[in-house]
N, C-alpha and C positions, 0 to 999 in steps of 0.2 A: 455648467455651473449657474446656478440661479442668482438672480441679483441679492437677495439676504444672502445667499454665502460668501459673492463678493466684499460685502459689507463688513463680517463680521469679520474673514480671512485678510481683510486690511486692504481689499479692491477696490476701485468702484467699479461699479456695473458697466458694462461692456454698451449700454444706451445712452448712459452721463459721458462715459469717454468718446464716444461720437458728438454729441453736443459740444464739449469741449473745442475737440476737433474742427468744428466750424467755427467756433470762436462765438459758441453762445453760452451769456453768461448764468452761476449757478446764483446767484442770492437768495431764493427763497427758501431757505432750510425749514422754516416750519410744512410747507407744502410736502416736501420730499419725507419727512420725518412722519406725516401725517398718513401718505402711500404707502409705509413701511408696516404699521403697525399690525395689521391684521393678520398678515402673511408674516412676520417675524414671530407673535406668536403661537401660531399655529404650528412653523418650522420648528420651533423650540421647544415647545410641548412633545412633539413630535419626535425630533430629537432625545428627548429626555425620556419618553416610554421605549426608546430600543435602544439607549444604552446599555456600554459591557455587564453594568452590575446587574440592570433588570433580565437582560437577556442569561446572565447565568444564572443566574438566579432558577426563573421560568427552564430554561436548559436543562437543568440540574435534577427539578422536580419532573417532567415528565420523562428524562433519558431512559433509554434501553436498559441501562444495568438494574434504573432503580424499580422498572418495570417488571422487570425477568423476576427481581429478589422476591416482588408480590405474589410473581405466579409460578415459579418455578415449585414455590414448595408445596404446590397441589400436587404439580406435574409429577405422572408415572416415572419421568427419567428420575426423581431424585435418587432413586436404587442404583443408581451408575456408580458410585463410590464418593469416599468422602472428600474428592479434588473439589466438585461443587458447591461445599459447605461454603466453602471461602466468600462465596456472591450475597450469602442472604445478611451478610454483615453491609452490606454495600446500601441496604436500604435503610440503614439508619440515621443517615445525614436529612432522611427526605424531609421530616415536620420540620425541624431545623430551617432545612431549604423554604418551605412555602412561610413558614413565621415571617423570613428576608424578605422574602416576594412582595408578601406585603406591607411588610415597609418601608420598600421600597419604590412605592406606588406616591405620585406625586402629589404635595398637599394642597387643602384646599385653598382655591382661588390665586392658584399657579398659575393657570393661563392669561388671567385677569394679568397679573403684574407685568405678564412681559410684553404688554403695549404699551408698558412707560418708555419703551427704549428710544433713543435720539438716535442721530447719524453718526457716522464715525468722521475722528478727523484724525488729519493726516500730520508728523512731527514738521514745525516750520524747518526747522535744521537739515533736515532731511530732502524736503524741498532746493534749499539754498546747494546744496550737496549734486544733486540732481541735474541744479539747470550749469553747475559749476562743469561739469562732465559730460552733458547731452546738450552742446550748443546751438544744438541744428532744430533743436525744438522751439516751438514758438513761445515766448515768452509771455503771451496771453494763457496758453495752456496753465501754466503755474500760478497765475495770478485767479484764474478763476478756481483752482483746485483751494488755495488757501481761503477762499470764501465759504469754504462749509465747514460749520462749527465742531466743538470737541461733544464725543459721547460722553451723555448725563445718565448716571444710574437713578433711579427715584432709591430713597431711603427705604420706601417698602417693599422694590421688590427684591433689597439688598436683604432686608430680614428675609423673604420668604426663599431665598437661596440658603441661608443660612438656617433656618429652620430642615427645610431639606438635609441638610449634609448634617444635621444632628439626629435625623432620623436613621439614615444610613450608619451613622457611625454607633447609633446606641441596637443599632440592630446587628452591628460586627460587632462588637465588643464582648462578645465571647469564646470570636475567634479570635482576641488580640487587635483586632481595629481593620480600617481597609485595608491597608497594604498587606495586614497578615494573613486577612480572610481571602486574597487574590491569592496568594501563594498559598493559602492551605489549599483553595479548589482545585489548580492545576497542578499539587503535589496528590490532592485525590484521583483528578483524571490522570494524571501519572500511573496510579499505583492501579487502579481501575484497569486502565488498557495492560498493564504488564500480566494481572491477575488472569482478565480471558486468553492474553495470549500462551501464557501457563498451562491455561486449561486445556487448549487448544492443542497444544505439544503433547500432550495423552494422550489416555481413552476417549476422553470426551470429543477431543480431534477428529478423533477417527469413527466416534459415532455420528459425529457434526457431520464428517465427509459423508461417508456413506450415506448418510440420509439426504444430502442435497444431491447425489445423481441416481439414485432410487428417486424422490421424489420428481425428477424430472422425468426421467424413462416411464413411468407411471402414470405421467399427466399425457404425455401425446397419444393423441388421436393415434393406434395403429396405422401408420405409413404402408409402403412398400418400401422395407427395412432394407432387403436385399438392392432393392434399387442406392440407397445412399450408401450403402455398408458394401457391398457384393454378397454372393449367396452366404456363404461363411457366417464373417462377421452377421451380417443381417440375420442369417437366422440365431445366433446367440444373443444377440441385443435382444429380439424378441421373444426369446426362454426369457432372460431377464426380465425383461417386463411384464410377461406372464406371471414368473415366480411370486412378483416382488406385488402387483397390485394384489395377489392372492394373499398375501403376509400383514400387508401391511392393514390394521384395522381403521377404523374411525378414530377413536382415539390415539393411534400411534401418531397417526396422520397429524393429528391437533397438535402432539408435543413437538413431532417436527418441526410444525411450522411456528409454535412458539420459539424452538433452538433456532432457528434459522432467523426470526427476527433479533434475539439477542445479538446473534454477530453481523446484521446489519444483511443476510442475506437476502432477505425478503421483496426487493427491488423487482424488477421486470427489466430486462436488458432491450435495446434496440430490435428489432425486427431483422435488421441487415447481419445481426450476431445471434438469430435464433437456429440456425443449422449447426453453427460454430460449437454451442453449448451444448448441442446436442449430441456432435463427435465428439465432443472432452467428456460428456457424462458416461456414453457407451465406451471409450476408453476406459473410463474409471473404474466400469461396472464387471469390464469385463478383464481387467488387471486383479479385482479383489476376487471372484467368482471362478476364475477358468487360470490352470499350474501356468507356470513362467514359460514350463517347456512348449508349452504347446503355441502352435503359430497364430493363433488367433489375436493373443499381444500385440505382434508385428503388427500384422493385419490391421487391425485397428488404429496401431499409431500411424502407418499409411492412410488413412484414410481422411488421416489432417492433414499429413504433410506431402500423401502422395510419393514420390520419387525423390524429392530434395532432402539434401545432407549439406553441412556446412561442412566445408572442409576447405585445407590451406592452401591448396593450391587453385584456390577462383581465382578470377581476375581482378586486377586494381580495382577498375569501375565498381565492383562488387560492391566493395566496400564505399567506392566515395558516392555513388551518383543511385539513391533511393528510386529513381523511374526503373534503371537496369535494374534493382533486386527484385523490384516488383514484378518484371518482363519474366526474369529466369525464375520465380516462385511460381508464375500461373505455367510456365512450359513444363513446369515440374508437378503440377497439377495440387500445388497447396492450397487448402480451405479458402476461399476469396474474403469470407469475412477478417480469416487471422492473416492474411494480405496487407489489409487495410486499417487492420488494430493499432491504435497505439501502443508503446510497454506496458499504462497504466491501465488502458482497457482492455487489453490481452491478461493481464494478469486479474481482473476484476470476472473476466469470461473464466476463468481458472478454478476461481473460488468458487464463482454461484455453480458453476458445474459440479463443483466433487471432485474435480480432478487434481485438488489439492486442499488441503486445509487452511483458515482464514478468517479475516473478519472484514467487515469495510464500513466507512463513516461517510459522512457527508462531504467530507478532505480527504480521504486516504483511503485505500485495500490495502493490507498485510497479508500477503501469503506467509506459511507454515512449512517448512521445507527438514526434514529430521532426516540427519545424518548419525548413523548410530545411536551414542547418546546424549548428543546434542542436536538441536535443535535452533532452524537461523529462520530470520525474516527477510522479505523480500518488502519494499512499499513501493507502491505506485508511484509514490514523490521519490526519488531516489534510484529509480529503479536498476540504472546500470552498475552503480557504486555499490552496492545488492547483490545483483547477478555477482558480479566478479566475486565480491566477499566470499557467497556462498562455495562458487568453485575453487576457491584457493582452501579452504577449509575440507570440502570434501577430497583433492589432491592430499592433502595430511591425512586423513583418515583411509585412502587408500594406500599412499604409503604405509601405515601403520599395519592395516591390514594385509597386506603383501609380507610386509617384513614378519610380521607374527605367524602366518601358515605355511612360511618358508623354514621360520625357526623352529617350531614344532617338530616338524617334516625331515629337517636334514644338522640339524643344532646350530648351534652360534656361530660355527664358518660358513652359513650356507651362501653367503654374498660369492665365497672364494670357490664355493662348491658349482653355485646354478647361475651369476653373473661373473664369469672370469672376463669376457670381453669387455664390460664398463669398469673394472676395479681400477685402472693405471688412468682413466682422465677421473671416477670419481675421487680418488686418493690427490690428484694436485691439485684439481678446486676446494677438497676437504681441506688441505696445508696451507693454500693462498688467504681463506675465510680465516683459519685459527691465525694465520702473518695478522691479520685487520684485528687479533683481540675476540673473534666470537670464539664460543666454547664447542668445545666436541659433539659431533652427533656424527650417528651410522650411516656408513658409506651411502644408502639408498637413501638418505635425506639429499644428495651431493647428483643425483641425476636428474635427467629433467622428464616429464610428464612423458613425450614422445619414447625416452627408452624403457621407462616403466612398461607402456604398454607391449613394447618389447620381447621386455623381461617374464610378463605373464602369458603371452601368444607364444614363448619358445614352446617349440616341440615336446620337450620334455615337463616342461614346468608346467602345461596346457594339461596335458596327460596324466601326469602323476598327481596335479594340485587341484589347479583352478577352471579345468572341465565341469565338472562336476557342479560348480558356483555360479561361471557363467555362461554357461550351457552351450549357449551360439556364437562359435567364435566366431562370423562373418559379423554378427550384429554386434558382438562387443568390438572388434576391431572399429568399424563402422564407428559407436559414439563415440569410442578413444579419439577417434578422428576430429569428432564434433569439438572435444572439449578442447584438444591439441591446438584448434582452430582459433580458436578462444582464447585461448592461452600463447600464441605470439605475442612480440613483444611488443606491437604494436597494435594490439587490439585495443587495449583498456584508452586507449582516445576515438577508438570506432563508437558510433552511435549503435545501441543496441536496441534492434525493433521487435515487434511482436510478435514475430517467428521465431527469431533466433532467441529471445528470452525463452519462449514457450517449450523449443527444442532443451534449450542449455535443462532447466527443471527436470521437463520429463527425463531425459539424459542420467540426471544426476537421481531423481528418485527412482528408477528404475535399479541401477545398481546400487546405489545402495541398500534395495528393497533385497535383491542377489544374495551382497555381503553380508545380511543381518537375517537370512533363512542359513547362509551356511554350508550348502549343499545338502542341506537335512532330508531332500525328497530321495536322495540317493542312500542313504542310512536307513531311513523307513524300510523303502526296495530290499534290502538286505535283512528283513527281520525273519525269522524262521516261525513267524505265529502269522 
């Protein structure tokens, strides 16, 4: 802290309190008053061009949205549908905005005035209070403190404050005044961030995504793909990037990189996180490009995480002591960068890759995480309270899901029909819940995650139902596990790092991405054309 802000924050300077201290006395206040002046206006001047108003102001008129609104409507993407329209409204605050800017620019001979300012003085009462309660102080201390006089405003540079704050306020007043014009901005940035997260939850998501691990896979130097991938995967990343530099024109390229500045994608991540992004893009690329069936999915998702799976029965330490998860993730051979990720940087590695849809600020990443027909966020600030949201939502929608291809398949007894071994404990937690006053719902609401997944691995129900959906029952058993994991009841006080966020997503968009195909490649298989 500098001595002016001791001053002004009601301190003195941490040099007068050493003088003090020896018992050397303060009486020259015009001297000290005279030391202040140069650097008090200059800190104040100062102060006053990066104030909240000027800075939003300035904020306001060069932001990202009201940027994109400029240029999007040249951009080739406007043909994506009319979810985009929504943005080009967003540039109409902007002349508004810079009219504020500038009036909010400080007036003349401001700086001049704030070298009137004197010292500050300190309440006598306050004093008396002081030495009343800290005996052990020297009572010269107090005595020389009361010898520096009370701050004198000059009269003019009280007008030219007040000239100020009538600038500002005839420059709000047609948003209703200051206080109203702060709450319309951050009900605009409100409605602003909800608008791209919207957009984001479509088509536009998903052309957003794809185009950030295309435009990554496209920019590396050809590698030795197979070397970081194995033969496999590496030779399919490298078809993709074959395909995709061949597709992609000069101008595609331009609008990408305008979409990608819109949601903030535009960044350059670490150097220590550029292999990382690069397994999350060839993931990405190679989940939208190549069937579910085929093993190259795996493959690929191996190739972050190597050999490690969460699952319940680790050991304590697991969970308490961050050196051990880090030890059993490198014996497990997971990506070193997403080792060492934070949640909030792990999920930021997420976005710029493609491997999920998103946006990110200067304070926050929002992933994009769609479960059927909704749609959840994930932020960087937040991030475990996030996770878990998500998973508690997509367990609802797998329940639902389970319960509707069963009811199809066998009619409205089929609880009694394909679970008879959970109906006698789901029926007496169903009884004890309705005892507490909740209302009715289907026995498969009344079991827990572990027997669901159970319930869709039986022999029968696997066979007749949900083969077909989720192809690999080793690999679906496998996430169940993941999420199961997750889902004790003592997890949601675990700390969730940047593996097991990264895992929990993929996890959940993966099947999800299952549940919402449907088994449809097996319907296809069966067409007679």
């Amino acid at each position: 802290m500098t001595d002016f802000d001791d001053i002004t924050s009601g301190k003195l300077p941490q040099d007068k309190l050493s003088k003090i201290a020896r018992g050397e006395p303060l009486d020259d206040v015009d001297r000290l008053g005279r030391g202040l002046r140069s650097s008090a206006a200059e800190r104040l001047a100062q102060d006053y061009l990066e104030s909240p108003s000027v800075n939003v102001a300035r904020t306001l008129h060069v932001s990202p949205e009201a940027r994109f609104a400029r240029e999007f409507a040249q951009s080739s993407l406007t043909g994506l549908g009319n979810e985009a329209v929504a943005i080009a409204s967003l540039a109409a605050s902007t002349a508004k905005m810079s009219a504020i800017e500038k009036a909010l620019g400080p007036p003349p001979g401001y700086k001049a005035h704030l070298a009137l300012l004197e010292p500050f003085a300190f309440e006598q009462h306050a004093l008396a209070k002081m030495t009343a309660i800290m005996p052990g102080i020297d009572p010269k201390i107090f005595d020389a403190i009361r010898g520096i006089q009370p701050l004198k405003i000059d009269s003019s540079l009280a007008d030219a404050v007040q000239h100020a704050q009538r600038q500002i306020e005839e420059a709000m007043r047609p948003l209703g005044g200051i206080s109203e014009a702060f709450a319309t901005f951050e009900l605009q940035r409100r409605e602003t961030d909800k608008a791209m997260l919207g957009l984001l939850a479509g088509p536009i998501g998903d052309i957003a995504r794809t185009g950030q691990w295309a435009s990554i896979l496209s920019a590396v130097e050809p590698p030795n793909f197979a070397q970081i991938f194995g033969d496999k995967v590496g030779a399919a990343v490298g078809a993709i990037q074959e395909s995709v530099t061949g597709a992609f024109s000069q101008e595609a390229m331009r609008d990408q990189a305008k979409m990608s500045a819109i949601f903030g994608l535009s960044s350059r991540l670490e150097t220590d996180f550029a292999a990382t992004q690069l397994k999350m893009s060839a993931l990405a690329g190679i989940s939208e490009t190549f069937s579910a069936r085929s093993d190259l999915q795996l493959d690929a998702y191996h190739s972050l995480f190597g050999a490690w799976r969460t699952r319940s029965d680790l050991p304590d330490n697991y969970w308490r002591d961050g050196r051990v998860r880090k030890r059993m993730y490198r014996e497990a051979e997971v990506d070193d960068g997403l080792i060492v990720a934070t949640p909030g940087v792990a999920l930021e590695v997420m976005i710029e890759s493609g491997l999920t849809a998103g946006m990110r600020s200067e304070t926050n990443a929002v992933a994009i995480v769609t479960l059927g027909e909704v749609s959840m966020t994930i932020r960087s600030r937040g991030t475990r309270r996030d996770a878990y949201a998500v998973l508690e939502r997509f367990e609802t929608e797998l329940r639902a899901y389970v319960s509707r291809k069963l009811e199809e398949r066998f009619g409205e007894d089929w609880f009694k029909l394909r679970a008879s071994n959970l109906i006698g404990k789901a029926k007496a937690i169903r009884k004890a819940a309705m005892e507490r006053g909740e209302a009715f719902a289907p026995l498969i609401d009344f079991i827990e995650l572990g027997e669901l997944a159970g319930l869709i691995l039986s022999t029968k129900n696997w066979d007749e139902v949900f083969g077909e959906i989720f192809i690999n029952q080793a690999a679906f058993d496998q996430d169940m596990q993941k999420l199961i994991a997750a889902r004790r009841p003592t997890a949601h006080i675990r700390t969730v790092d940047g593996v097991r966020l990264v895992e929990l997503i993929c996890v959940v968009q993966r099947l999800s991405q299952q549940m919402a195909d449907d088994g449809a490649w097996n319907r296809q298989a069966e067409l007679d054309r």
